[in-house]
LUMLOGU-316039 format. One record per residue (C-alpha): residue number from 1; residue in three letters; chain; x, y, z. Coordinates in Angstrom, 3 decimals, m for minus. Example, Ala and Ser with C-alpha at 12.3 -4.5 7.8 and 13.67 -1.06 7.14 Angstrom:
// LUMLOGU-316039
    n  res  chain        xx        yy        zz
    1  ALA      A    12.300    m4.500     7.800
    2  SER      A    13.670    m1.060     7.140
// end
This chain:
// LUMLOGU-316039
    n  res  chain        xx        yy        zz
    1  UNK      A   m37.993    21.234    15.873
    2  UNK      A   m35.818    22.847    13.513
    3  UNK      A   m34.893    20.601    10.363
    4  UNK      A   m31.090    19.633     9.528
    5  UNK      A   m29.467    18.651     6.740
    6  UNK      A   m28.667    15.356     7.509
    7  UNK      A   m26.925    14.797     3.857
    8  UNK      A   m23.415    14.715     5.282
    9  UNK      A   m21.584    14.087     1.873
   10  UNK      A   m20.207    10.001     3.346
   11  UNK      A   m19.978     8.594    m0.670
   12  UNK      A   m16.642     9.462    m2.512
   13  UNK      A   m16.496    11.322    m5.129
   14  UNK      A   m16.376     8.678    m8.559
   15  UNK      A   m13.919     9.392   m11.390
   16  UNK      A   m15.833    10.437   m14.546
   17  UNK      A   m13.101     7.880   m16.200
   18  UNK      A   m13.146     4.132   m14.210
   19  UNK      A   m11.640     2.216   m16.976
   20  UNK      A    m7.711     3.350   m15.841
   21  UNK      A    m5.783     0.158   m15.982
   22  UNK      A    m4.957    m0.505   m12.377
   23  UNK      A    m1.905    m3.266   m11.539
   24  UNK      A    m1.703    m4.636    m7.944
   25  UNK      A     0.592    m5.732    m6.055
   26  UNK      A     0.632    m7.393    m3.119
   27  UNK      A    m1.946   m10.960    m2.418
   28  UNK      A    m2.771   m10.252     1.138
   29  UNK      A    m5.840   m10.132     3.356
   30  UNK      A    m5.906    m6.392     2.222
   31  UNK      A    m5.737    m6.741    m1.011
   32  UNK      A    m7.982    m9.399    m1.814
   33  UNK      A   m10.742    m8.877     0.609
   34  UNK      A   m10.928    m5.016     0.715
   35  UNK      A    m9.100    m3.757    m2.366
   36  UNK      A   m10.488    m5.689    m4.847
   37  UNK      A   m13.457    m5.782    m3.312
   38  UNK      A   m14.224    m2.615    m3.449
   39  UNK      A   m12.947    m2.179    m6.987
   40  UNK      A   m15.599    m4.181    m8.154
   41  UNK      A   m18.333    m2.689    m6.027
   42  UNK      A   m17.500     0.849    m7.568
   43  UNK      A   m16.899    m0.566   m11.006
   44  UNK      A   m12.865     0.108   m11.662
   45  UNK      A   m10.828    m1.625   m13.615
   46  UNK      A    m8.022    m4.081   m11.953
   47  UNK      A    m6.382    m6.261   m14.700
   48  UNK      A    m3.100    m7.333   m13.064
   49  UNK      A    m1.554    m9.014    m9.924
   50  UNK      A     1.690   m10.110    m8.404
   51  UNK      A     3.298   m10.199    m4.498
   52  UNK      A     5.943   m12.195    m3.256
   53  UNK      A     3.844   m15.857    m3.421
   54  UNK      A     3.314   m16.367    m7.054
   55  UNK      A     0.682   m18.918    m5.989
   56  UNK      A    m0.648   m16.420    m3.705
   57  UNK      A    m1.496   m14.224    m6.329
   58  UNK      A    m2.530   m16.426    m8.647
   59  UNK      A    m5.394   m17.561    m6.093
   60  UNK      A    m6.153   m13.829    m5.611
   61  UNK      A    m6.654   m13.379    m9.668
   62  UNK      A    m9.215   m16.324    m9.844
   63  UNK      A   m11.185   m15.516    m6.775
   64  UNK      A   m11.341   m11.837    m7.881
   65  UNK      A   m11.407   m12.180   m11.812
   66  UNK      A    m7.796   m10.081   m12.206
   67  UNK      A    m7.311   m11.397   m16.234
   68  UNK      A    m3.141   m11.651   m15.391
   69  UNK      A    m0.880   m12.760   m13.033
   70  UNK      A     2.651   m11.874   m13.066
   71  UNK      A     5.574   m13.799   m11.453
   72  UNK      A     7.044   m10.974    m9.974
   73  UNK      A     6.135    m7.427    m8.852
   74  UNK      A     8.950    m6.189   m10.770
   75  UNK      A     7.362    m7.605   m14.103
   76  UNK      A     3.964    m5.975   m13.584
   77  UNK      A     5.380    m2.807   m12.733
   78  UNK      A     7.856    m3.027   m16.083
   79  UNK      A     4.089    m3.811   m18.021
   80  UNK      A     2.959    m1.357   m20.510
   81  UNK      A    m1.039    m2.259   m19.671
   82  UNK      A    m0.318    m0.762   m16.294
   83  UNK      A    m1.717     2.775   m15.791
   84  UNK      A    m2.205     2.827   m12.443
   85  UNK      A     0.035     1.103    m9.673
   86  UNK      A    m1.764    m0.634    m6.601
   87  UNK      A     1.128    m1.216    m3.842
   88  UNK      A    m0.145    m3.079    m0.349
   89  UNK      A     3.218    m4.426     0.505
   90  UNK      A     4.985    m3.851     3.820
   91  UNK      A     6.521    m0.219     4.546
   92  UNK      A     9.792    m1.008     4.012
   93  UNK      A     9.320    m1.987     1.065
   94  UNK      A     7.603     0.916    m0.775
   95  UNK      A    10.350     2.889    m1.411
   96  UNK      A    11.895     0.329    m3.863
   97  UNK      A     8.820    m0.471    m5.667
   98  UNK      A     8.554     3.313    m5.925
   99  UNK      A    12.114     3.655    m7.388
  100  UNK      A    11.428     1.523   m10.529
  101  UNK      A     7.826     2.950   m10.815
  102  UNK      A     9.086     5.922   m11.309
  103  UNK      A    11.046     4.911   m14.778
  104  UNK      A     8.189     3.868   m15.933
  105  UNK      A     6.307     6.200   m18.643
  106  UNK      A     2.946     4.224   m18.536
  107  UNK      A     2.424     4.536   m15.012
  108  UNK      A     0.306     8.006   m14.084
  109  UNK      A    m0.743     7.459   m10.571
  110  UNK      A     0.270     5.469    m7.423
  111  UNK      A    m1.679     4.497    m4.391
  112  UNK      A     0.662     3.443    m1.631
  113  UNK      A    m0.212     1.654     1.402
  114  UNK      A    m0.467     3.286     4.787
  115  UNK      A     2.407     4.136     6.303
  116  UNK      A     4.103     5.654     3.777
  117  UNK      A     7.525     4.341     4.872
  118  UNK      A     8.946     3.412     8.245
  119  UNK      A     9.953     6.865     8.598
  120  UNK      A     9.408    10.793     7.594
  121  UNK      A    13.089    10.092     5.453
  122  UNK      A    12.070     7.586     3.304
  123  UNK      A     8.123     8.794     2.984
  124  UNK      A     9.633    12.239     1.479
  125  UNK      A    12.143    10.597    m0.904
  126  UNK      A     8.825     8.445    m2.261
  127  UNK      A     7.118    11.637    m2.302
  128  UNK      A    10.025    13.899    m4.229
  129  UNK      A    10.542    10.839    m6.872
  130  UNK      A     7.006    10.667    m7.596
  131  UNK      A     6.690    14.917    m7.880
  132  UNK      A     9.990    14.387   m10.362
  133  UNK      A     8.643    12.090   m12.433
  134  UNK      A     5.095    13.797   m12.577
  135  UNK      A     3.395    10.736   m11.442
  136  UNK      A     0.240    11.375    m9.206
  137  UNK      A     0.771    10.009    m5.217
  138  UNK      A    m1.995     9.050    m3.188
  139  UNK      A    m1.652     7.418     0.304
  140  UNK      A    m4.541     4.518     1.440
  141  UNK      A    m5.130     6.582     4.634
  142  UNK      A    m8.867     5.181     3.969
  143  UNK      A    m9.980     5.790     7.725
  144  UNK      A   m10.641     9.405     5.896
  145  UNK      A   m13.270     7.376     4.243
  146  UNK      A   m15.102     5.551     6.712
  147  UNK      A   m18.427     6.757     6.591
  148  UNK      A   m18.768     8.226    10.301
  149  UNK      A   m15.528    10.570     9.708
  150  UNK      A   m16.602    12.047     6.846
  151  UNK      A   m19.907    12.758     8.063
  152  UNK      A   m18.178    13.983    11.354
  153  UNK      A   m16.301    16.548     8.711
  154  UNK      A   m19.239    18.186     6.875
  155  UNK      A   m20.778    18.275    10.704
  156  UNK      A   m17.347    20.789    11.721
  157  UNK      A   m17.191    22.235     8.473
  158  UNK      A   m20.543    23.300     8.524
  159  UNK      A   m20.326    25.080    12.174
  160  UNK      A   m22.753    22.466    14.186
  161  UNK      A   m20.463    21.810    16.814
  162  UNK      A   m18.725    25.422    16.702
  163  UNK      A   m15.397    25.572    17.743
  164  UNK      A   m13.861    22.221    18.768
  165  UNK      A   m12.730    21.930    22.324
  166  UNK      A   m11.858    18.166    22.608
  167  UNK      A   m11.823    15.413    20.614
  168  UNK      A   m11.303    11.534    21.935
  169  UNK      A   m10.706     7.567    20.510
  170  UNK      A   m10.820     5.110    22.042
  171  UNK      A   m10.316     1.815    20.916
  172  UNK      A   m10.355    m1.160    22.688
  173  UNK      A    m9.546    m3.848    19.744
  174  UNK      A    m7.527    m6.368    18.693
  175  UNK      A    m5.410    m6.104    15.319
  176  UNK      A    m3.642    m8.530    13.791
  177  UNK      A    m0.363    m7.792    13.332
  178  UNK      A     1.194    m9.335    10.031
  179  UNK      A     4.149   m11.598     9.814
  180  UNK      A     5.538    m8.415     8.656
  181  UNK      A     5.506    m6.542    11.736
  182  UNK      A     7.221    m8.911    13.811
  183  UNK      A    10.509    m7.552    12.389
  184  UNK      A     9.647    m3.744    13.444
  185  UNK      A    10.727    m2.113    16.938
  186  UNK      A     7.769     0.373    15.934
  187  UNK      A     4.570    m1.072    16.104
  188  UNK      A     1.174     0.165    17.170
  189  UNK      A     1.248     3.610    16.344
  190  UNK      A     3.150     3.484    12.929
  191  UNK      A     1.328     0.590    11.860
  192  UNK      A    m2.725     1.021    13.750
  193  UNK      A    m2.784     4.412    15.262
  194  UNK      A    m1.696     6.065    12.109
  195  UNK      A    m5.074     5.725    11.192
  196  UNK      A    m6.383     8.202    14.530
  197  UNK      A    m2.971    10.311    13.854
  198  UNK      A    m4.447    11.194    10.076
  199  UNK      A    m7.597    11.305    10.518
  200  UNK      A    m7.041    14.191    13.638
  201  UNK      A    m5.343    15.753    10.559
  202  UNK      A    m8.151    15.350     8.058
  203  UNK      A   m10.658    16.604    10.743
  204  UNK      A    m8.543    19.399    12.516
  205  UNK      A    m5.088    20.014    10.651
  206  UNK      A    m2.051    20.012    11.912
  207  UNK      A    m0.770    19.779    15.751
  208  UNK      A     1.529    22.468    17.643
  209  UNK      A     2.224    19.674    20.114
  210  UNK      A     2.578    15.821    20.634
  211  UNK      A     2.989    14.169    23.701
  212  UNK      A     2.982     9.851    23.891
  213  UNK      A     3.371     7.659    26.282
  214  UNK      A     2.862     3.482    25.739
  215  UNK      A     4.139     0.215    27.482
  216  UNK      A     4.178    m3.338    26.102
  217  UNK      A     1.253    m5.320    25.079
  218  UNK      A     1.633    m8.509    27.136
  219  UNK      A    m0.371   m10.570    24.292
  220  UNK      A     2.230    m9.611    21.598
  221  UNK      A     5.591   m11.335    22.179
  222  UNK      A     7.899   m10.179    19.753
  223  UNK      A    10.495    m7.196    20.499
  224  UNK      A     8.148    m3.899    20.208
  225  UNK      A     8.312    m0.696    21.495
  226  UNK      A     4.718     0.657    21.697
  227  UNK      A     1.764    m1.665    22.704
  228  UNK      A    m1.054     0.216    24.102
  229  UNK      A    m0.431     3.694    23.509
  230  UNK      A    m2.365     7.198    24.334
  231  UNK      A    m1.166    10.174    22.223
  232  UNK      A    m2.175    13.803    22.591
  233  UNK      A    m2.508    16.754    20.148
  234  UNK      A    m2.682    20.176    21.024
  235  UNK      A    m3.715    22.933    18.638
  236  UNK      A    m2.440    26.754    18.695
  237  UNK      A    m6.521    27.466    19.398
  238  UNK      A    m6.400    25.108    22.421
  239  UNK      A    m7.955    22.352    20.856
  240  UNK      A    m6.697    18.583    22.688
  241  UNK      A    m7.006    15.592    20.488
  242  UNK      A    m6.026    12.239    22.585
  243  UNK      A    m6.585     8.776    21.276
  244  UNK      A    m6.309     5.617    23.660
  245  UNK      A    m5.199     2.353    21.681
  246  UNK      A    m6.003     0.001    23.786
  247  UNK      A    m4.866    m3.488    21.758
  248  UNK      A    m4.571    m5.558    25.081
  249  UNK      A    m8.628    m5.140    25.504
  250  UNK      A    m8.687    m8.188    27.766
  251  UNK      A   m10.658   m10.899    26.070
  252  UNK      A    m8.626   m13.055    28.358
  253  UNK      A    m9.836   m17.235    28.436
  254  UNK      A   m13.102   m17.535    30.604
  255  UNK      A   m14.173   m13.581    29.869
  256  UNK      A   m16.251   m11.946    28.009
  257  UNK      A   m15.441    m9.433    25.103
  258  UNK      A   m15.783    m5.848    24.949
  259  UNK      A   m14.300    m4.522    21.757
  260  UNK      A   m14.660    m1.247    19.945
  261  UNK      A   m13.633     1.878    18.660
  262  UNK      A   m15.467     4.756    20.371
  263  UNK      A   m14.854     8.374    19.561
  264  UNK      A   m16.238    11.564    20.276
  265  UNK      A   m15.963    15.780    19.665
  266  UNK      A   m17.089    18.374    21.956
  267  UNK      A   m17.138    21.889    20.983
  268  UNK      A   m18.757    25.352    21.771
  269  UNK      A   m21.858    24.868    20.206
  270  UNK      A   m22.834    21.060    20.526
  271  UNK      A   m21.192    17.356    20.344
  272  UNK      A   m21.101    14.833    17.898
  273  UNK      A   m19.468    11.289    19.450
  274  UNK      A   m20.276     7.595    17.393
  275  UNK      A   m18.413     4.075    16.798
  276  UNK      A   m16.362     2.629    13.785
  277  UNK      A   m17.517    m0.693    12.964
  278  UNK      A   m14.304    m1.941    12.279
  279  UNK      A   m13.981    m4.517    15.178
  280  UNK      A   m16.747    m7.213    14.068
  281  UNK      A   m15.011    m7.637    10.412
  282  UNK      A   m16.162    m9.670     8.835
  283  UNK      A   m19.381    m8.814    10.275
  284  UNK      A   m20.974    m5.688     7.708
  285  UNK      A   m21.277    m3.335    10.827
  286  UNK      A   m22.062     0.225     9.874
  287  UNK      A   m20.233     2.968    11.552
  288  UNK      A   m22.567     5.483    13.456
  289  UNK      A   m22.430     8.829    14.867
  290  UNK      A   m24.773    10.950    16.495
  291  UNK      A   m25.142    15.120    17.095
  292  UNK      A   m26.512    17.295    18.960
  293  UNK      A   m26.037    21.280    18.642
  294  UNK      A   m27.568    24.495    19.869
  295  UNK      A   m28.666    25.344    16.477
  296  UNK      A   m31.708    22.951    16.776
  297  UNK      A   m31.929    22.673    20.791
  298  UNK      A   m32.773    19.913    22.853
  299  UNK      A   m32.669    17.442    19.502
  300  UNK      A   m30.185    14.281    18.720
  301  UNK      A   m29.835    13.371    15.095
  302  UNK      A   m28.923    10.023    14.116
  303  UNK      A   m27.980     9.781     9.901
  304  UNK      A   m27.529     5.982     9.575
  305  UNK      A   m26.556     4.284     6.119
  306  UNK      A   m25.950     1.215     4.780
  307  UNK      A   m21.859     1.076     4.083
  308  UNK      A   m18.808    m0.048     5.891
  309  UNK      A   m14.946     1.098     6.594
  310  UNK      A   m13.853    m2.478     5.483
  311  UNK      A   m14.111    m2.741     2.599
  312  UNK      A   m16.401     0.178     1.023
  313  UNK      A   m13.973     2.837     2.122
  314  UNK      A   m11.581     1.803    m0.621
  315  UNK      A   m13.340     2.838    m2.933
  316  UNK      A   m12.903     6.439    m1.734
  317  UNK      A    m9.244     5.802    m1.466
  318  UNK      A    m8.868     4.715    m5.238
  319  UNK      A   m11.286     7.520    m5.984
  320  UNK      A    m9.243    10.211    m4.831
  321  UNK      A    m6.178     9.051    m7.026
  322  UNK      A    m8.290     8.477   m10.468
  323  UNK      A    m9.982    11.969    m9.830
  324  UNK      A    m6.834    13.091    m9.132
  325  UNK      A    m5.037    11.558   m12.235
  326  UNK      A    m7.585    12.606   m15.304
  327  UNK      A    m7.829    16.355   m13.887
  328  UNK      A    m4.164    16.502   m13.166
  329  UNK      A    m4.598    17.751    m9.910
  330  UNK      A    m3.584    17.056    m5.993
  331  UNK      A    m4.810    14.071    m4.605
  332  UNK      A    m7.017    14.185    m1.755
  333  UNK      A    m4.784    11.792     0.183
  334  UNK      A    m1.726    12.766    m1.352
  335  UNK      A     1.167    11.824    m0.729
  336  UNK      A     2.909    15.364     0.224
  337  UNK      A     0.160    15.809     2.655
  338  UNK      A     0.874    12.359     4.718
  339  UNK      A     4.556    13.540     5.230
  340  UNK      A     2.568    15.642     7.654
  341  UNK      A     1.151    12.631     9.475
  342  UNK      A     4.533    11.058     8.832
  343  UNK      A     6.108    13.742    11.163
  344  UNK      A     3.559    13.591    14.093
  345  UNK      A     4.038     9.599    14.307
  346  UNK      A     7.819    10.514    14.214
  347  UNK      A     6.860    13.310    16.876
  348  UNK      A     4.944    10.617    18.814
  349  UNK      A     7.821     7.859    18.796
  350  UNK      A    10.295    11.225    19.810
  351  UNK      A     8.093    12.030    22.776
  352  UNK      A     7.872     8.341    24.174
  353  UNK      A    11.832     7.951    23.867
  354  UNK      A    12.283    11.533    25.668
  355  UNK      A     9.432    11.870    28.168
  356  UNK      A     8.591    15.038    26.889
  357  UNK      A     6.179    16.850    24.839
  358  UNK      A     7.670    17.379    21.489
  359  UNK      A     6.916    20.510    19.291
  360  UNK      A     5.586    19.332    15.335
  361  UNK      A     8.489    21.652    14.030
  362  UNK      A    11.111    19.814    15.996
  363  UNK      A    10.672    17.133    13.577
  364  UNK      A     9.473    18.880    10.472
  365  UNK      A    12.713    20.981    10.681
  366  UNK      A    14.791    17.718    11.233
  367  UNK      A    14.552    16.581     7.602
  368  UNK      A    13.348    19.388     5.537
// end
């Protein structure tokens, strides 16, 4: 039996610095249960909060221990403690928290929610007024840190699997969609699938090719245009990259439940496939992946650890930005980098309206 290396680099890298004075805004269930949860699992410093309920926020500061609560976001953004803003407020409204951010001398790095914006437009002008004010941007794409994709990364980047032939998701969950949502003609692939869209990017780069297709979700009544969708990349070295969002799943009255997120990568020299634990939340349910490759034959190896995408992958998320912030360098997640997955969700809602696969550049070229 030959011996791996079954250290497959899952923990974030920590800021040398985690006293940066982080201000929050935004009350929901991501913010208070996975935010600020993982803030004070990784030791970081949140010492402000506001959102649109000022009793909402006020409930979030006492649960969490956040020393002050503002009335409105506008104040805590305006606040000289503030070093570092934390936005998880709906994607349309990003782009105007960003414009008075960015006026704002104290404020050296911003984590924005995931998506960016509602659309590739409005993601690059957050982007460009960020770049001209010289604050750091960071996007919470934090499916790049759950635990089973980043161990699925060292595994390609170290050659295990060789060159990948075809990677799958499948998901058969059910989100909740927000209040929020109900407003948006876009809905399951801007809002859940970005996740699959960026993390294809994190593991493989960037598509030639996008074809969608989706039809309703019968469980979700409000106007939408994508329900269940399945989306396909295709790479210039042949690679296909197809996620199926299944958010119907069937847990119909009288049946039983099968939920989860499956996915899996085949390539020329072995296979890696797992599960994200996501579904069971609150439920602490590790993700998991498994390998096998020609490089030790006739072997499976099974890493397991301890952590979980909701909440510990935060941490990662807020990481990335700190790191990013006291070396005054690129973000991991930054936020020129996620107009990239901007443009293949924008490729993805092009393809469904045309019936045709759409080329990446057709929409890159479109607003650059």
């Amino acid at each position: 039996m030959v011996k791996m290396d079954l250290n497959l680099n899952i923990a974030p890298e920590m800021p040398a610095r985690k006293d940066f004075r982080i201000g929050c805004i935004g009350s929901g269930f991501i913010m208070r249960d996975c935010h600020l949860v993982a803030y004070r699992d990784a030791g970081f410093n949140p010492v402000a909060i506001a959102s649109r309920t000022y009793e909402n926020a006020k409930a979030v500061a006492e649960l969490r221990s956040i020393p002050n609560v503002y009335r409105s976001w506008e104040e805590l953004v305006q606040s000289p403690e503030i070093e570092i803003l934390d936005i998880a407020f709906p994607p349309d409204r990003q782009l105007e928290v960003v414009r008075l951010a960015v006026k704002m001398k104290h404020i050296k790095g911003i984590l924005c929610q995931k998506p960016l914006a509602m659309n590739s437009r409005d993601a690059r002008q957050i982007v460009e007024l960020c770049e001209k004010a010289g604050i750091k941007i960071a996007v919470n794409s934090n499916m790049r840190y759950d635990q089973s994709m980043r161990a699925l990364k060292t595994i390609l980047d170290r050659g295990y699997l060789g060159r990948p032939v075809l990677a799958t998701i499948e998901m058969r969950a059910i989100p909740h969609w927000q209040d929020f949502l109900h407003k948006y003609e876009h809905l399951e692939i801007l809002n859940m699938g970005i996740h699959h869209i960026d993390v294809f990017r994190y593991l493989f780069g960037d598509p030639e090719k996008i074809t969608a297709v989706t039809r309703s979700d019968p469980r979700t009544k409000f106007a939408h245009i994508d329900g269940i969708s399945q989306y396909t990349f295709q790479y210039a070295n042949e690679l296909m990259a197809t996620s199926l969002d299944d958010v119907w799943a069937w847990p119909g009255e009288g049946t039983e439940k099968d939920i989860f997120i499956k996915w899996r990568v085949e390539g020329l020299e072995g296979m890696a496939q797992g599960t994200i634990g996501w579904p069971v939340y609150p439920e602490r349910s590790p993700s998991t992946l498994e390998f096998t490759t020609r490089q030790a034959p006739n072997e499976w190896f099974r890493p397991k650890w301890d952590e979980v995408w909701f909440p510990d992958a935060f941490q990662g998320t807020m990481a990335q930005l700190l790191r990013a912030v006291e070396t005054d360098s690129e973000p991991e997640i930054g936020g020129r980098d996620n107009l990239k997955s901007m443009a293949a969700v924008d490729a993805c809602y092009k393809s469904i309206a045309e019936g045709r696969t759409v080329k990446i550049s057709e929409v890159t070229n479109s607003f650059e």
